[in-house]
C-alpha positions as a Markdown table, in Angstrom:
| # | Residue | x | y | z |
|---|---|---|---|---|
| 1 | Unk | 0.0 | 0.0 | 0.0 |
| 2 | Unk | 1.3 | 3.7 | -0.4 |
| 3 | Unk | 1.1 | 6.0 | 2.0 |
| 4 | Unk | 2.2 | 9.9 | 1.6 |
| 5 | Unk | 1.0 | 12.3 | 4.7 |
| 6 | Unk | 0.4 | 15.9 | 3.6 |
| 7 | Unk | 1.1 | 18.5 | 6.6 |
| 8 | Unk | 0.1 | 22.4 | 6.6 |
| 9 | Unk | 1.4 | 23.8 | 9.1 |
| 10 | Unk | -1.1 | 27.1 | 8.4 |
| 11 | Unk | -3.4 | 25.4 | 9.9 |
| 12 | Unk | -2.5 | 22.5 | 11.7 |
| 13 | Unk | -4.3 | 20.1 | 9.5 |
| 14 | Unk | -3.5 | 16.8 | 8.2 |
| 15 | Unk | -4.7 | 15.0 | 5.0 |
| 16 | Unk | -3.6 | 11.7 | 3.1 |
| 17 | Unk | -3.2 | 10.5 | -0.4 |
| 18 | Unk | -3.3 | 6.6 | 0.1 |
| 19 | Unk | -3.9 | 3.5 | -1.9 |
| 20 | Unk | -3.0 | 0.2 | -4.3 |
| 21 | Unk | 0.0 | 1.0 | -6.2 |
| 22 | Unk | -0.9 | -2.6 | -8.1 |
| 23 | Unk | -4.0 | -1.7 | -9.3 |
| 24 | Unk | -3.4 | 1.7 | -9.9 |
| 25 | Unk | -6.0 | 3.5 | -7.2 |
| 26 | Unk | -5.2 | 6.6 | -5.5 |
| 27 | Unk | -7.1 | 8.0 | -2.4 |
| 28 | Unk | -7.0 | 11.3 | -0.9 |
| 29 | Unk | -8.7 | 11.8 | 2.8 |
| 30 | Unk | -9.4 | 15.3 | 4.3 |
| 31 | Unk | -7.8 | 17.1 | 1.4 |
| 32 | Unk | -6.9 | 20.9 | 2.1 |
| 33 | Unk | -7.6 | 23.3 | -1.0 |
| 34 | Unk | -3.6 | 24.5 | -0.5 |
| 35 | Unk | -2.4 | 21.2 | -1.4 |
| 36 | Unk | -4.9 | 20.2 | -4.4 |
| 37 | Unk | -1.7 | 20.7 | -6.8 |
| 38 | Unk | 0.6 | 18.5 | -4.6 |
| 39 | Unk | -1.7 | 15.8 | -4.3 |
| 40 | Unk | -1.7 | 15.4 | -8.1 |
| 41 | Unk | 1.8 | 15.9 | -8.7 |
| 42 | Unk | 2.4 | 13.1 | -5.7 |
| 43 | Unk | 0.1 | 10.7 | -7.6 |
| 44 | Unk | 1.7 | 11.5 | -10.9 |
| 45 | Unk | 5.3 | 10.7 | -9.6 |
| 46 | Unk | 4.0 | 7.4 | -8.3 |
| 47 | Unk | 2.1 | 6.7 | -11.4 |
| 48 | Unk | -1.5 | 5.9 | -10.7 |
| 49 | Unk | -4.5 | 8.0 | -10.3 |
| 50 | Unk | -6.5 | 9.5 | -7.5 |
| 51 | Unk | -10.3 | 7.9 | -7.9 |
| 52 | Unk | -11.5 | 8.4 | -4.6 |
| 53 | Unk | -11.7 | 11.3 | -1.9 |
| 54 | Unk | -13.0 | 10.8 | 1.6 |
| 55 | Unk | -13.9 | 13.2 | 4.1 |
| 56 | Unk | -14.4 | 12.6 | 7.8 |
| 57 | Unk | -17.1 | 15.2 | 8.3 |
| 58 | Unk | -17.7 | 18.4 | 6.9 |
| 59 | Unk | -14.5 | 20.6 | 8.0 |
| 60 | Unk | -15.1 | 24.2 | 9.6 |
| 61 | Unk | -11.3 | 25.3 | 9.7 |
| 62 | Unk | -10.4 | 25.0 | 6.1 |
| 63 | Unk | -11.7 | 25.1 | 2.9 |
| 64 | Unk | -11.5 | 21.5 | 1.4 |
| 65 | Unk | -10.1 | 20.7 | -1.8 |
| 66 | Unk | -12.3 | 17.7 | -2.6 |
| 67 | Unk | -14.2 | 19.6 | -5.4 |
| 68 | Unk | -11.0 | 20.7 | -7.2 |
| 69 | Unk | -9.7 | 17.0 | -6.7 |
| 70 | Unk | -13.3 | 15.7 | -8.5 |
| 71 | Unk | -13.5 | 18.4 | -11.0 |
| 72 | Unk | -9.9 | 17.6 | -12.1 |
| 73 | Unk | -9.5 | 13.6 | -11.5 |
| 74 | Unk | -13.0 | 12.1 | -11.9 |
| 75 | Unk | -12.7 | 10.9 | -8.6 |
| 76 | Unk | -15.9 | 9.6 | -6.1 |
| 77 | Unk | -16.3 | 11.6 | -3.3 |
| 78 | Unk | -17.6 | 9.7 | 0.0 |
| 79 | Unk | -18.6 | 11.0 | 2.9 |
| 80 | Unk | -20.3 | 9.8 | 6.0 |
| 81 | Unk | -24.3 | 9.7 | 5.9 |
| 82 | Unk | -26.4 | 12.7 | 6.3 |
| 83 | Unk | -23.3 | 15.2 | 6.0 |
| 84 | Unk | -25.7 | 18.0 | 4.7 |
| 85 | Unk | -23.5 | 18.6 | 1.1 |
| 86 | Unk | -25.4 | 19.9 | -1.9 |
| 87 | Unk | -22.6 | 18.1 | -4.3 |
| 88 | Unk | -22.9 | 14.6 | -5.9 |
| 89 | Unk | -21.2 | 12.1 | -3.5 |
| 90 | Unk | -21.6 | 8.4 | -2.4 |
| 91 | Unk | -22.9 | 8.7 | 1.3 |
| 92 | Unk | -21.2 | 5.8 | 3.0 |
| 93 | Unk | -23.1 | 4.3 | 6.4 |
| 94 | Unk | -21.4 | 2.7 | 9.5 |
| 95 | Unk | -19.8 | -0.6 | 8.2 |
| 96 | Unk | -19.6 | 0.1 | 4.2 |
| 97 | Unk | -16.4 | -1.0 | 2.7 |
| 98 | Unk | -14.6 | 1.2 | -0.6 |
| 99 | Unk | -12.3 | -1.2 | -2.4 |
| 100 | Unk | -9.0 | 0.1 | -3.7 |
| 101 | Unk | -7.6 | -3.1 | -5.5 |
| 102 | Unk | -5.5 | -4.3 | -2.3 |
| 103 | Unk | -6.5 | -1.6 | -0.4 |
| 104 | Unk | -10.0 | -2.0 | 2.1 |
| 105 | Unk | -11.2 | 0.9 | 3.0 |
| 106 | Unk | -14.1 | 0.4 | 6.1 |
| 107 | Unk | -16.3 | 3.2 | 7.1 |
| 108 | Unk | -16.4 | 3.9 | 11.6 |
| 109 | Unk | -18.9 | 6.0 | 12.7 |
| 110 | Unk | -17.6 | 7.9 | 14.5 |
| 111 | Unk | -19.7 | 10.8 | 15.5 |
| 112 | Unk | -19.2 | 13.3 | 18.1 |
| 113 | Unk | -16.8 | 15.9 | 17.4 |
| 114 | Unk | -19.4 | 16.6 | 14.3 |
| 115 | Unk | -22.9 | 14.4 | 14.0 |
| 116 | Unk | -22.1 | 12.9 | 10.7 |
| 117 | Unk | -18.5 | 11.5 | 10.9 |
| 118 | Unk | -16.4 | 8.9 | 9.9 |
| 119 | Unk | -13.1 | 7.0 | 11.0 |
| 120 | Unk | -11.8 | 5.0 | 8.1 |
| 121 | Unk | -10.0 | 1.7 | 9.0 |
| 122 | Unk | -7.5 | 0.4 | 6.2 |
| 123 | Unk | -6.4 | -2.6 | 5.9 |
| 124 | Unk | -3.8 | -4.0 | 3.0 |
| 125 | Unk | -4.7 | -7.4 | 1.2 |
| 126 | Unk | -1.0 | -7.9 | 0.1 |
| 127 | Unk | -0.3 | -8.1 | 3.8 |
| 128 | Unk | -2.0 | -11.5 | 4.0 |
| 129 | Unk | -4.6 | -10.5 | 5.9 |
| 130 | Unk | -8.1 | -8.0 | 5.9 |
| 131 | Unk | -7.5 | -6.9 | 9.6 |
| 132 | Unk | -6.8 | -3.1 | 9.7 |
| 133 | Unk | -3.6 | -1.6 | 9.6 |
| 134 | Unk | -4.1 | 1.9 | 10.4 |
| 135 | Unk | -7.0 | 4.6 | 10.8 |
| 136 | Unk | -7.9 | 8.0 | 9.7 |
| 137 | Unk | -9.6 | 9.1 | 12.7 |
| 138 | Unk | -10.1 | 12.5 | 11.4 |
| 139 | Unk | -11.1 | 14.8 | 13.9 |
| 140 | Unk | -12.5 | 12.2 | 16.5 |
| 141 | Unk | -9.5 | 10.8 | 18.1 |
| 142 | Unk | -6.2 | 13.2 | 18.5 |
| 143 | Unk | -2.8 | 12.3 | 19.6 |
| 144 | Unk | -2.9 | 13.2 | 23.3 |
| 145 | Unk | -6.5 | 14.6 | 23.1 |
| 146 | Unk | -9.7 | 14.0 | 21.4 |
| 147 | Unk | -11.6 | 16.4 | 18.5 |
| 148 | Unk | -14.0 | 19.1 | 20.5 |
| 149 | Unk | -17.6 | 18.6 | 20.4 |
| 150 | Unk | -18.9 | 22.6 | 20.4 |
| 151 | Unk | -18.0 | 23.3 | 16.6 |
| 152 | Unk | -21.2 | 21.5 | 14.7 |
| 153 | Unk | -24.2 | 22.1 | 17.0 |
| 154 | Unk | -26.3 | 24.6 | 18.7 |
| 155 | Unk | -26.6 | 24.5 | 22.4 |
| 156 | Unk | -24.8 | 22.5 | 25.0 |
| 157 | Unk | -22.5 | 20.7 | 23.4 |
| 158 | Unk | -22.6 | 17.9 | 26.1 |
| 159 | Unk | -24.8 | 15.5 | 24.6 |
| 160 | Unk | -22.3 | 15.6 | 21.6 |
| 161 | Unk | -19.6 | 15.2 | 23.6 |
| 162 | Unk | -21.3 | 12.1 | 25.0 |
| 163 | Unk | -21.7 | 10.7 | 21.6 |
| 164 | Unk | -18.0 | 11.2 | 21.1 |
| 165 | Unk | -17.1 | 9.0 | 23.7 |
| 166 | Unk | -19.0 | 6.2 | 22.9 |
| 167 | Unk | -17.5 | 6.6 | 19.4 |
| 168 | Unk | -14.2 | 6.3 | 20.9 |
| 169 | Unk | -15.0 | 3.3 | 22.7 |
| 170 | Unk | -15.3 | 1.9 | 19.1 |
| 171 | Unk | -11.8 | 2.6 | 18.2 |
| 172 | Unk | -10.2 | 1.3 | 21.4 |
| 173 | Unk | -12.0 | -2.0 | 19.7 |
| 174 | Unk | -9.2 | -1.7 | 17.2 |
| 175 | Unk | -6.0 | -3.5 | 18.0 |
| 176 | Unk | -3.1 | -1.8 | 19.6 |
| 177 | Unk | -1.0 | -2.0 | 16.5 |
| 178 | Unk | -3.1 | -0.2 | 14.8 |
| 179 | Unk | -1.7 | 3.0 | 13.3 |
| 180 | Unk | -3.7 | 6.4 | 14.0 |
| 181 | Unk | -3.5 | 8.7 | 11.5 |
| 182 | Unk | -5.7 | 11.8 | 12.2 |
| 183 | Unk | -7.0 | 15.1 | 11.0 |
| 184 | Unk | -5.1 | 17.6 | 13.2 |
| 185 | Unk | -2.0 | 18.1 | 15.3 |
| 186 | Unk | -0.2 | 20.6 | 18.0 |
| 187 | Unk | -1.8 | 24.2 | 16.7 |
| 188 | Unk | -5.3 | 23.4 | 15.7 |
| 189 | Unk | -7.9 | 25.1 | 17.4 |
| 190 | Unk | -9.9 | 21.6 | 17.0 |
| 191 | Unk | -8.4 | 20.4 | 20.1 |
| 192 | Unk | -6.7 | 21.6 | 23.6 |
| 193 | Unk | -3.8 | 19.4 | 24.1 |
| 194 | Unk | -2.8 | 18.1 | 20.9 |
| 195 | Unk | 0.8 | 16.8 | 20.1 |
| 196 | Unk | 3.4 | 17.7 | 17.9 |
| 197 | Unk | 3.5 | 14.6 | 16.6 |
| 198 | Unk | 1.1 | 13.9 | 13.9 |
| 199 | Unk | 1.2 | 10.0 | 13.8 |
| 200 | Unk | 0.6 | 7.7 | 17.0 |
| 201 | Unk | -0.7 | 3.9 | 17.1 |
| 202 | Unk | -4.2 | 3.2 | 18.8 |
| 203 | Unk | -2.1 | 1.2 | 21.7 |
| 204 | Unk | 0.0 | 4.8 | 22.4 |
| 205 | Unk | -3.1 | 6.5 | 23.3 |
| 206 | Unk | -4.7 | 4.0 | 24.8 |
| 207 | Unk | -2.1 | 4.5 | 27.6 |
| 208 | Unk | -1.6 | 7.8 | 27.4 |
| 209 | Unk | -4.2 | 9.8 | 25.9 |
| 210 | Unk | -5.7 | 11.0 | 29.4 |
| 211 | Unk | -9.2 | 11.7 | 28.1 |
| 212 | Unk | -9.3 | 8.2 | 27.0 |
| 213 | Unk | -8.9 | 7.3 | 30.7 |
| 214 | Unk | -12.2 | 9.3 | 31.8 |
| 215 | Unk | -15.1 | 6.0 | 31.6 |
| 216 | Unk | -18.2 | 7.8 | 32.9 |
| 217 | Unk | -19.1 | 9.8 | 29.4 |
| 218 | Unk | -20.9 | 12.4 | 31.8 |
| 219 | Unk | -16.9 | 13.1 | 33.6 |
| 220 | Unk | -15.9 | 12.6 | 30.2 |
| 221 | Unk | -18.4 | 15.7 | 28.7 |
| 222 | Unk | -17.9 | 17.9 | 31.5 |
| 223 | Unk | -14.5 | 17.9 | 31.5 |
| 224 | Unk | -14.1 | 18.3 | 27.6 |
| 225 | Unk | -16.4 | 21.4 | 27.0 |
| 226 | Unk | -14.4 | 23.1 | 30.0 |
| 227 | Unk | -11.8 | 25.6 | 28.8 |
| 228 | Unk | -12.6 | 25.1 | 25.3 |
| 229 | Unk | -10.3 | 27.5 | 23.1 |
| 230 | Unk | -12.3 | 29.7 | 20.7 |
| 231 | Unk | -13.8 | 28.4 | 17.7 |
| 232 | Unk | -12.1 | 28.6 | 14.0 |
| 233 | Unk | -11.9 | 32.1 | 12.4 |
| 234 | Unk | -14.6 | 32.7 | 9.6 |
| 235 | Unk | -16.2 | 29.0 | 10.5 |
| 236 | Unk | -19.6 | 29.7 | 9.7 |
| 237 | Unk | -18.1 | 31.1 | 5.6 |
| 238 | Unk | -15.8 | 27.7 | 5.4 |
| 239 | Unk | -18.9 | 25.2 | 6.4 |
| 240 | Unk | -21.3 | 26.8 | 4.0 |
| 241 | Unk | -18.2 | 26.2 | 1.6 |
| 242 | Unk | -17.4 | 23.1 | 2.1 |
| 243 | Unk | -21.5 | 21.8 | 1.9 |
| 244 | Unk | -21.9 | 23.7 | -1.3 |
| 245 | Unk | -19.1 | 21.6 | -3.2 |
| 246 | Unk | -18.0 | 24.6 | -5.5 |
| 247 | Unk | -14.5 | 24.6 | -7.1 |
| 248 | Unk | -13.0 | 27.5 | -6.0 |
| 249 | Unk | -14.6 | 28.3 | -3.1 |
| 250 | Unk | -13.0 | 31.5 | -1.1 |
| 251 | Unk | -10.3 | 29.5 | 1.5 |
C-alpha cells in the first residue's frame, strides 16, 4: 500500500493521499484546497491516479479541496451519511467497505466531534490478511486529546460530547497495533492538548491519551467542554463552503 502524509502547518491540518499502487488507485482523505496541486503531482510521480476522496465530516477550519480533486481527476467523493453537502457524493453508512484493488477501506462511525463522521480503517490485502492496519480518525481521536464537540451544533454541546465517547469506545475495539492517522496536530484550534507529533498507534493512546482514561461519558463531557479555546476564524463562511461543493470556493 502507499502512503504519503500531507502536513500544513497554516493550519495545523493533516490529510492523506493513500492506496493500491498494483491496481493503480489513489485515495485522498481530508484534502486541504492549498495542497490540491501537490496531491496530483504526488500521484503523478507514483504513477496511478486518485479515484477516490474521503472526508471525515464536513471541515469548519479550512476550505477542502475535494471539489477541485473531482473536478480535475473524476474521482468519487464519500462522505459519511447525512453530511448535509449539496454536491454529488456516495454517502457511506457505518460498516460500508470502498475497495482500492488491495486496499479495504471500512467506514467507523464515528460521531461526536461533528454528527455525521467517519473514521476510516484500512487494511492492505497484500499483507496476507483483511484486519486493519491503520485509521484515519479525522477529527474524533487526537494524539494526546480528542476532537471538541462545540463546533457542529447549537446549544450544550454535552450530549455531543457524549456521543463522542461512545464513538471512541469503538476505536479502542481496534487492536493496539493499529496506526492512527488523524486530521489535526499541535496548533489546531480543533483540540486543547494536541501533540506535535502527527502519527501515534491506537495502543499509544490507549495508555496515554488522558481523556481516554475518563469511563463515565458524563466526567468525560464535562471535563471536555471546559476551557474550550475559541472556535475557528470565519467557520460559519468555510462550512457553507465546504457543503456547497464549489471549485473554487473562497479559502
Amino acid at each position: 500500500m502507499l502512503l504519503r502524509p500531507f502536513l500544513n502547518d497554516a493550519s495545523s491540518c493533516a490529510s492523506y493521499l493513500f492506496g493500491c499502487g498494483t491496481h493503480n488507485k489513489l485515495a485522498v482523505v481530508d484534502p486541504h484546497t492549498d495542497l490540491v496541486d501537490g496531491y496530483l503531482a504526488t500521484a503523478a510521480a507514483l504513477g496511478a491516479p486518485i479515484v477516490a476522496v474521503f472526508e471525515t465530516h464536513v471541515q469548519a477550519d479550512h476550505v477542502s479541496g475535494l471539489p477541485a480533486l473531482v473536478e480535475r481527476t473524476g474521482a468519487t467523493a464519500y462522505l459519511p451519511a447525512d453530511a448535509g453537502v449539496q454536491f454529488e457524493h456516495v454517502a457511506l453508512g457505518d460498516g460500508d467497505v470502498v475497495e482500492l484493488g488491495n486496499t479495504r477501506v471500512t467506514a467507523i462511525a464515528t460521531p461526536g466531534h461533528a454528527p455525521a463522521h467517519h473514521a476510516y480503517a484500512v487494511a492492505d490485502r497484500r499483507r496476507g490478511t483483511e484486519e486493519p492496519w491503520l485509521v484515519f480518525s479525522g477529527d474524533s481521536l487526537l494524539i494526546g486529546d480528542v476532537g471538541r464537540p462545540d463546533l457542529h451544533v447549537a446549544g450544550d454541546p454535552r450530549g455531543q460530547a457524549r456521543l463522542l465517547h461512545a464513538s471512541l469506545r469503538r476505536l479502542l475495539e481496534l487492536p493496539d497495533q493499529v496506526v492512527l492517522y488523524p486530521s489535526h496536530y499541535a496548533g489546531s484550534v480543533c483540540g486543547r492538548g494536541l501533540s506535535g507529533n502527527p502519527v501515534s498507534s491506537i495502543g499509544f493512546e490507549r495508555a496515554h491519551n488522558p481523556l481516554l482514561a475518563l469511563a463515565d461519558p458524563d466526567a468525560f463531557a464535562a471535563e471536555l467542554v471546559a476551557d474550550m479555546p475559541p472556535p475557528p476564524a470565519e467557520q460559519e463562511r468555510i462550512v457553507a463552503a465546504n457543503r456547497s461543493g464549489q471549485v473554487g470556493a473562497p479559502a
